[in-house]
C-alpha positions, 0 to 999 in steps of 0.5 A: 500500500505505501508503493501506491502513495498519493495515488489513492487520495479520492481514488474510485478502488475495485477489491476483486476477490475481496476475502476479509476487505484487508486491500479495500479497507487499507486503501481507505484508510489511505484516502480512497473515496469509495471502495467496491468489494467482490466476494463470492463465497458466503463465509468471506462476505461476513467478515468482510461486512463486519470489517467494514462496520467495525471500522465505520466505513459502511458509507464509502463501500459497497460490497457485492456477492459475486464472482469477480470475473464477471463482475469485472467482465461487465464494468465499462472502460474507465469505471475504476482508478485502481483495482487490487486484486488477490485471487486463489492461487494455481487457477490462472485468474491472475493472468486471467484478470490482467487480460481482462484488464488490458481488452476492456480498461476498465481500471487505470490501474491493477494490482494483482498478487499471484504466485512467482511461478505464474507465467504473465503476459508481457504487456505494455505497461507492466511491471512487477515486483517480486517477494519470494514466491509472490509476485505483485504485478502492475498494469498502469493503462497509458503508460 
């Protein structure tokens, strides 16, 4: 998060596979506006609404049951400054997400955590910076 900065003061932020909120609710805590977090699985999505209760961040959140994927399949280009992402490892969503990302825009920047091991595609305006056997890579749109 202090690799984001300034970056996040009124930032519109997408938290795909959302889990407990820990990105979303960093990212607020930073000065992000508002904060849209998706989580499929039912268990997650307690904690994650008693996460932003507890933290009083009901106002500048949504959350939304859903598979992340889709849910990012349907957004337009331009709908987010920054979408954080940490899918399930081993699935390919990772690269999935990037791919994703690059065919519709609809974030001017993803932050996606995966495994070192994952092949990702080579893209104009990526880069990434590796922590033993995770790798978070960074798609900045228009650079």
């Amino acid at each position: 998060m202090a690799a984001l900065g300034p970056s996040l003061e009124d930032a519109r932020v997408l938290d795909l596979f959302a889990g407990s909120g820990a990105l979303g609710l960093e990212a607020l805590s930073r000065g992000a506006s508002e904060v849209v977090f998706v989580e499929r699985a039912r268990e997650a999505l307690g904690v994650l609404r008693a996460n932003v209760d507890l933290l009083g961040a009901r106002e500048e959140s949504t959350i939304v049951q859903a598979d992340a994927l889709v849910y990012a399949r349907r957004l337009p280009q331009d709908s987010f400054d920054l979408v954080l992402a940490d899918p399930p490892y081993g699935k390919g969503l990772a690269l999935a997400l990037l791919e994703l990302c690059c065919e519709s825009g609809f974030a001017r920047e993803l932050w996606v955590e995966h495994r070192s091991a994952e092949s990702m595609a080579s893209v104009p305006g990526i880069r990434q910076r590796r922590y033993g056997d995770t790798t978070l890579t960074i798609l900045t749109r228009g650079s």
